[in-house]
N, C-alpha and C positions, 0 to 999 in steps of 0.2 A: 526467140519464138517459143513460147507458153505447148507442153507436149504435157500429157496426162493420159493414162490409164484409163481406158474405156472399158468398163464391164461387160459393154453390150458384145462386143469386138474380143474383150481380153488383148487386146496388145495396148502400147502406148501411140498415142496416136496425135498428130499434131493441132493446135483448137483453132478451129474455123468457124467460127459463128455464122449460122445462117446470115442474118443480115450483118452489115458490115458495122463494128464499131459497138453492135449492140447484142448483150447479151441478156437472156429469160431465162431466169432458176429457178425452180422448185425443188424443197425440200418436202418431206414427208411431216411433218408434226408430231405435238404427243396425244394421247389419249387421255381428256383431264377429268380421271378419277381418283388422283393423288399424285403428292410433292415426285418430282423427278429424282431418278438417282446417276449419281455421279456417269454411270454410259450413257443415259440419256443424254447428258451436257456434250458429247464427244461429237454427235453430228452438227450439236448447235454452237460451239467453239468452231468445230473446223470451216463450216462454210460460211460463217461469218470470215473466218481469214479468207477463204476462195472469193466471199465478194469484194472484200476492202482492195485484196489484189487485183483481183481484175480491172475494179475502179483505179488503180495505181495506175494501171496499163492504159489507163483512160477510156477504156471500152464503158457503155452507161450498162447500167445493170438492176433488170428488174428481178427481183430479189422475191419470191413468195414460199411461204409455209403454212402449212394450214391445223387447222385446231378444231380434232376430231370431238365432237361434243354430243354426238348419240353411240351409244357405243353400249353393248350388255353389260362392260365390267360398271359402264358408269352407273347404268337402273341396279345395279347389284348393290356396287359402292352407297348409292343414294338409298336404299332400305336398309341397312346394315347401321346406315346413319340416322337415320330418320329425317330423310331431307328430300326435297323435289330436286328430279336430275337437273335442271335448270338452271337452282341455286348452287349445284356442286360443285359444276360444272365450271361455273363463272369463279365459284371460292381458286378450284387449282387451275383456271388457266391466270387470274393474274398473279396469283404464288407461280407461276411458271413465268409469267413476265417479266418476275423482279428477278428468280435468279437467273433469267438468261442475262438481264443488265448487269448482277453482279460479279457475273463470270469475264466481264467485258468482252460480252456480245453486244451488238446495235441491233434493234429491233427490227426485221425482214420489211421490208417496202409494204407489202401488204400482208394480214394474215388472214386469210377468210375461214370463217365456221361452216360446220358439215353442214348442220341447221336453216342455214340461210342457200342451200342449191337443190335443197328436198324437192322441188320443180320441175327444175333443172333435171336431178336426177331421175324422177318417175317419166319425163319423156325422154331420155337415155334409156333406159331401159326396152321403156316402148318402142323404142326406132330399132333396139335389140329383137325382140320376140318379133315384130313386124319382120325382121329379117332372116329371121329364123335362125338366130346364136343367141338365141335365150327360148327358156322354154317354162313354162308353169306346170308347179304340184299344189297339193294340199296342201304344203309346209311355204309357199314360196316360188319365187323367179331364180332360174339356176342359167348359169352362163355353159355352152356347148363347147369344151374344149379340143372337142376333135374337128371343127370347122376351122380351128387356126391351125397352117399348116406345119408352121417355125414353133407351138408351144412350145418353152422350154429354152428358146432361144436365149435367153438371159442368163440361166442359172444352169445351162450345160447337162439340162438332164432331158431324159428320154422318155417322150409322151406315155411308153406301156413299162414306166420304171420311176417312177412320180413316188415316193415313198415318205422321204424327207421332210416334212415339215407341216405338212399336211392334215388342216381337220375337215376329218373328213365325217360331214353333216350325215347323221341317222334319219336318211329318209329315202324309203325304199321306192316311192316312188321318180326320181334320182335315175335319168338313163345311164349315167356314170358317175360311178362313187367320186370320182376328182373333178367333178363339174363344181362350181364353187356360185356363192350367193349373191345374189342380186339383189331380192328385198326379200326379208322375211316376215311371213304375215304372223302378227300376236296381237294379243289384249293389253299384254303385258306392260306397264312401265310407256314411255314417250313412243308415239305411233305417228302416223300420218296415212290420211285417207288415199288410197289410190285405185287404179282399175282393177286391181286383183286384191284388194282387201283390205285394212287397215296392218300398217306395218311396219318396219323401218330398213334405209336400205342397207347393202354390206359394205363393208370396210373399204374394200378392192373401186366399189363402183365411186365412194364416195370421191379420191383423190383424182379417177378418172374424168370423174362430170368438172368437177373443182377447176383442172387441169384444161380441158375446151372447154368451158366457159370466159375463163380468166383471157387465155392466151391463143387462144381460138386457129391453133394449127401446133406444125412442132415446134417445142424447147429447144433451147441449146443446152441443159445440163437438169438433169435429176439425179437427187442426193435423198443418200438416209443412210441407216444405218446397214452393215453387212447383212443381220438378222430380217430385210425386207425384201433382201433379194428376190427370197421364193418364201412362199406363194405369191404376197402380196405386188413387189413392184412387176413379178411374172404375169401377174393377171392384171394389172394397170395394164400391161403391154397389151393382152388378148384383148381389152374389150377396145383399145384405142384404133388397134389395125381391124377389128368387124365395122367401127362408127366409123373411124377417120383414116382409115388405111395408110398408117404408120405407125414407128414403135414409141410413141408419145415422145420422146427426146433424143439426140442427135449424140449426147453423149450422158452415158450412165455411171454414177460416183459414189462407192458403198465406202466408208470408213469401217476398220477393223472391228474387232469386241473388243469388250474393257471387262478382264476377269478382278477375282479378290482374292490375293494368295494363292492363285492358279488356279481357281476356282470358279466359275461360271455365278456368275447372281444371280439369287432364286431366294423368291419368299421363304421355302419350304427348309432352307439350310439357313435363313437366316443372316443370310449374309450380304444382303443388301444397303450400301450406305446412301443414304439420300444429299444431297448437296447442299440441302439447307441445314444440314448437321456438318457435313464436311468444313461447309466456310463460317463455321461458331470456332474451329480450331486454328483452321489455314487461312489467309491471304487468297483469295477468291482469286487474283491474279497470278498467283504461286501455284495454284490448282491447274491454270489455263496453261501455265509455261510446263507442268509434267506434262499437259495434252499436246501442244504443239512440239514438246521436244520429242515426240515418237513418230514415224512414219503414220502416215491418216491412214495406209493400208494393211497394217501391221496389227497385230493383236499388243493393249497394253494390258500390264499387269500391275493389278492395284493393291500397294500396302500400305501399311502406316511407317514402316521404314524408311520406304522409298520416298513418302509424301514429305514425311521430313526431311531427307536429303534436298527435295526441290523447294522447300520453304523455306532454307539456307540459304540453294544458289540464289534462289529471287529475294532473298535479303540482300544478299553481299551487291548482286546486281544493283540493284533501289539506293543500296547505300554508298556507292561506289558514283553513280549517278547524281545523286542529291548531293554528296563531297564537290564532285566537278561543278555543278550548276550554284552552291552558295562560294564557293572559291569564283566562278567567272563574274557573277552578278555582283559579290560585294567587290570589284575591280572594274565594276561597271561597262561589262561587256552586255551585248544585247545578243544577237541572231547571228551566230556562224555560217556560211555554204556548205552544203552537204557535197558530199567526197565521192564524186562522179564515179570513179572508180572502183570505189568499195559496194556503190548503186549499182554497179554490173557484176562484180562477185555475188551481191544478193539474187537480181533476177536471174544470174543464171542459176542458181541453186532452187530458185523459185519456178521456174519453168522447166525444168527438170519433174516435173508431177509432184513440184510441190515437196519439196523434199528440205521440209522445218526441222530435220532435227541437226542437218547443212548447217541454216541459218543461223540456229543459238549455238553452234558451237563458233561461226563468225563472231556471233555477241560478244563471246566468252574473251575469246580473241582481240575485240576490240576496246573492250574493257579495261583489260591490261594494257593497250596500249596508253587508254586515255589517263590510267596512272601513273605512267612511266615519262609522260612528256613535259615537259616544262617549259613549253611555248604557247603561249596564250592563247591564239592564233591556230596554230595544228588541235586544240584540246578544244577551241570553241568548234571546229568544223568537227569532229570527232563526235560529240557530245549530239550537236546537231544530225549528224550522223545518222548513230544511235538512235535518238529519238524518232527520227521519223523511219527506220525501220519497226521500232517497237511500236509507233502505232498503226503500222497497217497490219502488224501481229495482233495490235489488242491491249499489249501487256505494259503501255506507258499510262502511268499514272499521272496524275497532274499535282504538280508539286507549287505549295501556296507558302513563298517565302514571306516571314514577318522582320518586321525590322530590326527589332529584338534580336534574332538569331544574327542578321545581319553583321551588328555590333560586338555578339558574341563571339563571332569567328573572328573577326578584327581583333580585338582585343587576344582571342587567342594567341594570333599570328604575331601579335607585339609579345605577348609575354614568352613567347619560344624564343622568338631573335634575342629579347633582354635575358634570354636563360632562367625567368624565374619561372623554372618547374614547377611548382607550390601552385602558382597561379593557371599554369597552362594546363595542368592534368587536370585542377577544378573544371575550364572552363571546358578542357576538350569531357569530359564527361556530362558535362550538360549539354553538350551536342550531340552526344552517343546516344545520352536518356532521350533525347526527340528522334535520334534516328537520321541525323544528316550527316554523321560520320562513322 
């Protein structure tokens, strides 16, 4: 039985899907005013594993993330460039689509844009101020945080001790400095006409409208990263319990930070790696296997030491793998049964809250074992195994045997048994050069 950490709650707590058999995700998205970096990939690695599994467990799974595309950094990013936020917008969300495919993530069921619920949102809002938890100034629609009784419920802090994380908009006319935005009226960069002025709406309102719109009551599961806990998925919560009188989703799932030599990423130190630079050096799937070999709750720590250490093991793994799969095929084996047994060492490690760094050290384990047997038979269920845990990880490549290598390894195996070394170190090196040994 599948138990995870609930943020809403803070304990672990056992998954019970609203309706039965079927699960509703939402994640948070990026803001695309430029290429992601490697922490942004941590939420879209992880719950890419959280849906593959679920689907493992057979529950069907609606799967959404959304892709914030009005946003100030983006009007900023787009003058800086000389480009309409439009076309920016559209340049880094499909650079964002290609590296989440290259990190072997599968693209979310649906993704929807901010863009396309501006409607949606400007009557949200409205059913807000009609209700009196939103209020209008000269700058803008501010949501009334002191009409929700639990603010603060998510992120354990206390409505007249709000400090943390906090921008807090310069505008006096503002019943309370921690009242947060709804729409803000400008001239400025992409707008939209509404009842209170030309403008566009806030961050908070957009994942909320996003959210009932889509799925039109509660989620079973909202993800994103630790850093949206407060304010942002805090105030998803406030305006979901004034409109819909609940906390938008049934269970709440923040993945850790991802520093740089112990070091927080930040434009201003410089230390920010992007993942489209990352995977020019590493194995985009060796990148994936550091991320899921650390607890999803856990702060990782990012070096080029450490990245090298994991683009070893995910060689030795790949090549340890490809050895078994041209030894079983050139002896003309086809599909092993997976090893019922070892499938319930995984789920329980898996239902445990998801606890992948269990799992690859089973890999590791299993690994060895697929080298050490010399039963066709135990190495083809092994292999099999293997495989179909690494792909509801992600991290199974698809290996495209040529006939060529076929004969190569053949031929290997005859020049060892006839002892001509001479022949065999040639040929075993042409299979190292490709990488199947």
């Amino acid at each position: 039985m599948l138990k995870i950490y609930n943020t809403l709650t803070n304990q672990i707590e056992t998954f019970k899907p609203i309706k039965p058999n079927k699960v509703n995700m939402y994640v948070c998205g990026p803001t695309v005013y430029s290429d992601i970096h490697i922490g942004n990939a941590r939420p879209v690695i992880f719950f890419d594993v959280v849906k593959r599994y679920l689907t493992h467990l057979n529950y069907k799974v609606y799967y959404v993330s959304n892709i914030t595309d009005v946003d100030d950094k983006i009007i900023d990013r787009a003058k800086a460039l000389g480009m309409n936020e439009e076309t920016l917008s559209k340049l880094y969300t499909d650079r964002f689509l290609d590296m989440q495919q290259k990190v072997g993530s599968n693209l979310p069921d649906f993704m929807p844009k901010a863009t396309d619920y501006v409607t949606s949102m400007i009557e949200y809002i409205d059913d807000l101020v009609k209700n009196e938890y939103a209020y209008e100034t000269k700058e803008g629609v501010y949501f009334r945080i002191s009409k929700i009784k639990d603010y603060g419920i998510l992120s354990n802090q206390d409505l007249n001790a709000l400090n943390e994380g906090v921008r807090i908009d310069l505008d006096p006319d503002k019943e309370n400095p921690r009242d947060f935005s709804l729409w803000k009226k400008t001239d400025d960069g992409l707008r939209f006409s509404s009842p209170w002025g030309d403008g566009r709406p806030g961050w908070h309102t957009e994942c909320a409208v996003m959210n009932h719109d889509i799925f039109d009551g509660e989620i079973d599961i909202h993800g994103g990263g630790t850093d949206l806990r407060f304010p942002h998925h805090e105030n998803e919560i406030a305006q979901t319990e004034a409109h819909d009188h609940h906390h938008l989703a049934k269970y709440w799932m923040h993945v850790g930070r991802l520093d740089v030599d112990q070091v927080k990423m930040s434009k201003s130190l410089g230390n920010i790696t992007l993942v489209k630079d990352m995977i020019d050096t590493y194995h985009p799937l060796a990148f994936r296997l550091f991320m899921i070999a650390h607890h999803y709750r856990q702060p990782i720590n990012y070096s080029i030491e450490v990245m090298n250490e994991y683009a070893g093991i995910y060689d030795k793994i790949i090549r340890n793998l490809k050895k078994a799969f041209l030894s079983l095929s050139s002896e003309g084996f086809q599909q092993g049964d997976i090893d019922q047994h070892i499938m319930q060492q995984f789920e329980a490690m898996m239902n445990d809250d998801f606890n992948t760094p269990n799992v690859i050290t089973l890999i590791y384990d299993l690994i060895k074992q697929l080298n050490k047997t010399i039963d066709n038979e135990h190495k083809l269920s092994l292999f099999a195994t293997i495989e179909h845990i690494l792909n509801i990880l992600g991290l199974m490549p698809k290996f495209e045997l040529e006939d060529d290598i076929v004969i190569v390894y053949r031929d290997w195996q005859a020049a060892r048994e006839q002892k001509n070394f001479r022949l065999a170190d040639e040929l075993r090196g042409k299979l190292t050069e490709q990488g199947w040994i």
